[in-house]
MDAnalysis code that builds the backbone (N, CA, C; Angstrom):
import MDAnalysis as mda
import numpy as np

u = mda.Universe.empty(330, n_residues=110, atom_resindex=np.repeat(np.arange(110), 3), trajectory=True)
u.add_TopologyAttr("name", ["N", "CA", "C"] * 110)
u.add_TopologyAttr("resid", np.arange(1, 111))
u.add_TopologyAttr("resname", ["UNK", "UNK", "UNK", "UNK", "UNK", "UNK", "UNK", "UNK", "UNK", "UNK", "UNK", "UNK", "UNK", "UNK", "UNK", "UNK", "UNK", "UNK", "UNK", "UNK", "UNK", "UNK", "UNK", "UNK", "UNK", "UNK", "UNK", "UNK", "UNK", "UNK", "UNK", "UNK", "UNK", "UNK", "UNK", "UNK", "UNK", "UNK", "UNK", "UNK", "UNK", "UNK", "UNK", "UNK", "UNK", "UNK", "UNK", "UNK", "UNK", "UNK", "UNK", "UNK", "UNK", "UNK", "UNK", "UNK", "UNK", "UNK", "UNK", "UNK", "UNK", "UNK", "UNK", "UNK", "UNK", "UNK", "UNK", "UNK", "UNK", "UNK", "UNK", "UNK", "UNK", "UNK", "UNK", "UNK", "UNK", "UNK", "UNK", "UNK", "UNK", "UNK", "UNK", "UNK", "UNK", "UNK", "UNK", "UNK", "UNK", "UNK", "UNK", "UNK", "UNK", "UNK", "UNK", "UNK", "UNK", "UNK", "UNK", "UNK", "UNK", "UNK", "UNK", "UNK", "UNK", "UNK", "UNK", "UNK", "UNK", "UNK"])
u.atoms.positions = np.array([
    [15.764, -2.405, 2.713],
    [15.318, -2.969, 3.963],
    [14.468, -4.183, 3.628],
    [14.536, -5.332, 4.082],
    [14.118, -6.780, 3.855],
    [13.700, -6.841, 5.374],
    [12.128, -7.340, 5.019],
    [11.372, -7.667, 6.484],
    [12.061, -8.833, 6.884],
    [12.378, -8.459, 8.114],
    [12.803, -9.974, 9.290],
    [11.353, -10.362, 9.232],
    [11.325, -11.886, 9.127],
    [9.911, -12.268, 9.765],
    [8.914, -12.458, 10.697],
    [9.910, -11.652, 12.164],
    [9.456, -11.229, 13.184],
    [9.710, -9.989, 13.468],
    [9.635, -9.282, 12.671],
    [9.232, -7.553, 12.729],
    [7.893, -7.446, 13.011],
    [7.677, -6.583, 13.529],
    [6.542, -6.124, 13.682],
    [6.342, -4.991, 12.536],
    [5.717, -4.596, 11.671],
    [5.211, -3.215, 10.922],
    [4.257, -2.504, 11.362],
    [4.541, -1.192, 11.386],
    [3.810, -0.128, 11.731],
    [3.514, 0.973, 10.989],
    [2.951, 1.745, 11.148],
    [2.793, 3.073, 10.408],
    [3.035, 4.339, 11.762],
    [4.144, 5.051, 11.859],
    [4.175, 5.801, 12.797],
    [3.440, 6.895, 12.981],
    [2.965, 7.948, 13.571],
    [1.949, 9.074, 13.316],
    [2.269, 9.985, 12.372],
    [1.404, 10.597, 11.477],
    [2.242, 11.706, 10.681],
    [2.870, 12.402, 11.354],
    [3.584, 13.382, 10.592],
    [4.540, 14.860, 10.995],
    [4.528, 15.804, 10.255],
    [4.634, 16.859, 10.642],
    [4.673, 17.682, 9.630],
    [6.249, 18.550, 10.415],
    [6.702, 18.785, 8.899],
    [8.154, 19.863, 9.369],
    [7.992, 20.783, 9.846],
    [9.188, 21.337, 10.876],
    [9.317, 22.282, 11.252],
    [7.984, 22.224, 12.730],
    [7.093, 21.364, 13.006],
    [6.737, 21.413, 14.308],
    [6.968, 20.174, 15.034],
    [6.785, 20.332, 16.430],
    [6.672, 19.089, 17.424],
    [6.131, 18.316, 17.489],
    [7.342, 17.112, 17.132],
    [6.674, 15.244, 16.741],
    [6.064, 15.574, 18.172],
    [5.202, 14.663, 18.618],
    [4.892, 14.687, 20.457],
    [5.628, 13.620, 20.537],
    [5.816, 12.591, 20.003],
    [6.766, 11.435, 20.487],
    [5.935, 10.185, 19.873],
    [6.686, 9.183, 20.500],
    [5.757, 7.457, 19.998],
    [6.253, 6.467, 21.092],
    [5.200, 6.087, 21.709],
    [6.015, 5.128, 23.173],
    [5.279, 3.275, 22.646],
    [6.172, 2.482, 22.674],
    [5.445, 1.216, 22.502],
    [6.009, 0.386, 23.738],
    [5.298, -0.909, 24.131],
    [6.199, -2.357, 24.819],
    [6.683, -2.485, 23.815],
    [7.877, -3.347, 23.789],
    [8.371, -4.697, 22.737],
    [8.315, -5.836, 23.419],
    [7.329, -6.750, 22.487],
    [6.904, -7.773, 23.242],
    [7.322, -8.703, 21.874],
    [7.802, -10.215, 22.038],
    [8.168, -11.264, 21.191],
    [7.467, -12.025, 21.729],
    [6.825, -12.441, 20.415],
    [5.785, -14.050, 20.244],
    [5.020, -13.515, 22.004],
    [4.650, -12.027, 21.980],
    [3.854, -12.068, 23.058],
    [4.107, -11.983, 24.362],
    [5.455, -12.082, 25.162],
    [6.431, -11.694, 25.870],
    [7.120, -10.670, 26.147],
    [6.747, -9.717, 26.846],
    [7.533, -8.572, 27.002],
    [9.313, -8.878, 27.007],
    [9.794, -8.170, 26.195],
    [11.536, -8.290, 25.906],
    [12.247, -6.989, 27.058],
    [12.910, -7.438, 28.091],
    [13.505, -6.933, 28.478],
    [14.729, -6.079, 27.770],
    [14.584, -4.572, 27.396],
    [15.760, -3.996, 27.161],
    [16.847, -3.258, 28.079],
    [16.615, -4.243, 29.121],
    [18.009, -3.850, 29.757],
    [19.458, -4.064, 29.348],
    [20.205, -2.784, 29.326],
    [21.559, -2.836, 28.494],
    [21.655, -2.450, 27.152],
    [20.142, -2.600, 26.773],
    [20.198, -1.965, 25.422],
    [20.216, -0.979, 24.787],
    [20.390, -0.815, 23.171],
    [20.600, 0.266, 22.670],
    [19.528, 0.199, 20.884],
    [18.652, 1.447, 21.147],
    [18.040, 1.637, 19.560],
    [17.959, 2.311, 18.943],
    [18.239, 2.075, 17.480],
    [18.648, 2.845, 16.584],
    [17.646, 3.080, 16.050],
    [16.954, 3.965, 15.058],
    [15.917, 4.476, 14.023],
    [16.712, 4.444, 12.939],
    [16.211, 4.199, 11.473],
    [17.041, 4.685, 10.538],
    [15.907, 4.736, 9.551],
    [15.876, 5.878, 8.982],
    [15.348, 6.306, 7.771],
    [15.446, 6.028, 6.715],
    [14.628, 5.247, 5.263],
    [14.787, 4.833, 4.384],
    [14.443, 5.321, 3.424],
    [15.039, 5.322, 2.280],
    [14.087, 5.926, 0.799],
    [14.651, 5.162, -0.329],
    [13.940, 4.343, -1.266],
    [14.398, 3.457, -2.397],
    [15.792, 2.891, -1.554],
    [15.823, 1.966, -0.682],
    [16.897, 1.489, -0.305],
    [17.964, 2.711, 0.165],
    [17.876, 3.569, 0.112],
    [19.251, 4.210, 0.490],
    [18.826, 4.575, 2.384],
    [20.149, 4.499, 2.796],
    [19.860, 5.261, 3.960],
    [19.967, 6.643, 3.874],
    [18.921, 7.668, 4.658],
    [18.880, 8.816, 4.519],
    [19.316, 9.574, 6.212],
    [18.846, 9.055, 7.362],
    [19.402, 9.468, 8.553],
    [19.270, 8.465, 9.705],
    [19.895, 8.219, 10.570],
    [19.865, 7.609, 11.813],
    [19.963, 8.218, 13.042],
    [18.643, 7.976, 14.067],
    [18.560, 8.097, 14.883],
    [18.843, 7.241, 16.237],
    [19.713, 7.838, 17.244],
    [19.597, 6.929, 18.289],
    [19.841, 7.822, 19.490],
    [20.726, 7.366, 20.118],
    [20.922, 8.248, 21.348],
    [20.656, 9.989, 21.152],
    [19.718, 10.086, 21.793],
    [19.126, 11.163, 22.251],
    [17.689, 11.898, 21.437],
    [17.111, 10.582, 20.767],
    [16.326, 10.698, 20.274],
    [15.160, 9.504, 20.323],
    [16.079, 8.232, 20.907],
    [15.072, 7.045, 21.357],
    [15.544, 7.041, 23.055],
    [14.517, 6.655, 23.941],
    [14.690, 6.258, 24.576],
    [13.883, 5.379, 25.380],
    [15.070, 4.521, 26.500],
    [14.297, 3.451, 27.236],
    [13.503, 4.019, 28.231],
    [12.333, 3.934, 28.571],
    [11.848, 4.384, 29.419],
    [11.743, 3.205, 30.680],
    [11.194, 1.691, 30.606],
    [11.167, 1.552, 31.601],
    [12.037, -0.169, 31.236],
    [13.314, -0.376, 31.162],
    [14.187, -1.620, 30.742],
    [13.156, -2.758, 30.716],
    [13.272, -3.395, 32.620],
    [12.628, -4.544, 32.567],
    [10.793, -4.868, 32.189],
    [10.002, -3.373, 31.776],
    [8.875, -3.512, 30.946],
    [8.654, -3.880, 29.962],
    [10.186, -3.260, 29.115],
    [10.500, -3.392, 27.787],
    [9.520, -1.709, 26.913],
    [9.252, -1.075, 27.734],
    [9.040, 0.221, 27.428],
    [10.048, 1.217, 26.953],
    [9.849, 1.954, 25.805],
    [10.439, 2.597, 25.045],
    [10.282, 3.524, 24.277],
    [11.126, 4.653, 23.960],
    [9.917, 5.793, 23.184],
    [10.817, 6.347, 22.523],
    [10.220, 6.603, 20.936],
    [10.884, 8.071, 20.197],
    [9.982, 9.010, 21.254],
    [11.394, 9.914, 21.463],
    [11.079, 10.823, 21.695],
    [10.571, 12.532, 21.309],
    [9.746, 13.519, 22.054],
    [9.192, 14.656, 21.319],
    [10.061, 15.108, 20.865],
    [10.356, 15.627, 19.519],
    [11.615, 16.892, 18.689],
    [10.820, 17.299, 17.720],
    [11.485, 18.654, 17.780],
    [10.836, 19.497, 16.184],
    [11.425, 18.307, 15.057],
    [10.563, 18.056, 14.080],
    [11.154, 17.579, 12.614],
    [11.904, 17.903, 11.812],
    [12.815, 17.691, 11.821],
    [13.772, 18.723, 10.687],
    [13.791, 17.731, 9.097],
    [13.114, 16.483, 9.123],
    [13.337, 15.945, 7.984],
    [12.726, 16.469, 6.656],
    [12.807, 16.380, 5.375],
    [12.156, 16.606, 4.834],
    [11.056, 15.849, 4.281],
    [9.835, 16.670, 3.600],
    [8.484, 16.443, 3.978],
    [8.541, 14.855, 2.500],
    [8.269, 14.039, 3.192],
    [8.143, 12.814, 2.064],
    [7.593, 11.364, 2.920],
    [7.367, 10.356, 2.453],
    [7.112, 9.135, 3.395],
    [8.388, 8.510, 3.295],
    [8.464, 7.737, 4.284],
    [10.105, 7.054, 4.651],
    [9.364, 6.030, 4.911],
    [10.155, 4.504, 5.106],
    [10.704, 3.604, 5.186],
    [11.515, 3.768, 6.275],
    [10.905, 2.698, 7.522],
    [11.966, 3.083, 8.704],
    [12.009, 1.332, 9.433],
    [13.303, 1.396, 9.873],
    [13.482, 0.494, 10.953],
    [14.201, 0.534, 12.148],
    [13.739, -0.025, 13.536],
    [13.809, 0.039, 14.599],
    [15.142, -1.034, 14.965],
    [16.077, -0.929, 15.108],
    [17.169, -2.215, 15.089],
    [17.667, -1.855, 16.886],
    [17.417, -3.201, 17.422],
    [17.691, -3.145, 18.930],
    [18.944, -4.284, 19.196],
    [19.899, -3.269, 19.935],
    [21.479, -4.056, 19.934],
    [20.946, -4.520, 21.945],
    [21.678, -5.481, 22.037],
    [20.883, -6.155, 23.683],
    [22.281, -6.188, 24.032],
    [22.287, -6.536, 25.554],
    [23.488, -6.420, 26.208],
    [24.699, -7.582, 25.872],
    [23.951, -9.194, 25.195],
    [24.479, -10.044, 24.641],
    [25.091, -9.752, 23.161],
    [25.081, -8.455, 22.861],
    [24.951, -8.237, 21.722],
    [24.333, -8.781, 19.800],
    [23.321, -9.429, 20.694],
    [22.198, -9.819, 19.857],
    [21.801, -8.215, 19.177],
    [21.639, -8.637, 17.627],
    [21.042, -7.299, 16.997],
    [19.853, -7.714, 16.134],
    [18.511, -7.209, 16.272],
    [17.119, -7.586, 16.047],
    [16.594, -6.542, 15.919],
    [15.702, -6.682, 14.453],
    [14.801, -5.521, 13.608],
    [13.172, -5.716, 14.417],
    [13.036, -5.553, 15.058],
    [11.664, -6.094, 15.290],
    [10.630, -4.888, 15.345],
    [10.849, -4.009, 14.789],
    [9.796, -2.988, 14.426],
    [10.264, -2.185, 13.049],
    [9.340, -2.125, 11.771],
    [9.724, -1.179, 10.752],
    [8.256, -0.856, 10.162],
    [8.269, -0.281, 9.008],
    [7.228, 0.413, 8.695],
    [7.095, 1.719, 7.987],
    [6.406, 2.611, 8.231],
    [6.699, 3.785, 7.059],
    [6.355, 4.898, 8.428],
    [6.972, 5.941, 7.758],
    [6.590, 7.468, 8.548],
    [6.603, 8.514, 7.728],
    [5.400, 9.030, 7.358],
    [5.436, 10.482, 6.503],
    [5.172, 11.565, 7.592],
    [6.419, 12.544, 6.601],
    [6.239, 13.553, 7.227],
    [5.601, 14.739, 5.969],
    [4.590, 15.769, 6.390],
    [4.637, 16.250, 5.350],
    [4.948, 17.973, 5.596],
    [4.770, 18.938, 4.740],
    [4.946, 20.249, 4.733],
    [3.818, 20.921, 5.739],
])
């Protein structure tokens, strides 16, 4: 994973396996502008030394409010295993523009 230079980085909340993430809700805002995700679609994907390890999307992110640009992983038990990841947020738009604009790390632990 190679930072776009308009990613945003984050550190998501810990986790621990086997209980309930509560979730993670952000805006997506560019150069300060709330980004309308109407039509859109986002993926999560999990990283470790470059490899991909899982991807998340439908039914695990969702839009909450389009033209706010509000959006949320949503609450699920963790089933990953307990390590820090490397993650990025990749948002496909109705133009089919595809943009990383959130990555960062997420540990989960035991």
């Amino acid at each position: 994973m190679g930072k776009a230079s308009y990613a945003n980085t984050v550190t998501l909340p810990t986790a621990e396996k086997g209980d309930t993430f509560t979730g993670w809700q952000r805006i997506l805002k560019v150069n300060g502008v709330v980004k309308d995700l109407t039509g859109a679609t986002i993926v999560l994907t999990l990283k470790q030394s470059g490899e991909t390890l899982t991807t998340v999307g439908a039914g695990g992110i969702t839009i909450v409010t389009a033209a706010s640009g509000i959006f949320k992983i949503d609450a699920q038990i963790i089933t990953f295993a307990a390590r820090k990841y490397n993650f990025e947020l990749v948002f496909t738009f109705a133009d089919t523009t595809v943009k990383t604009y959130i990555e960062g790390t997420w540990t989960i632990t035991d």
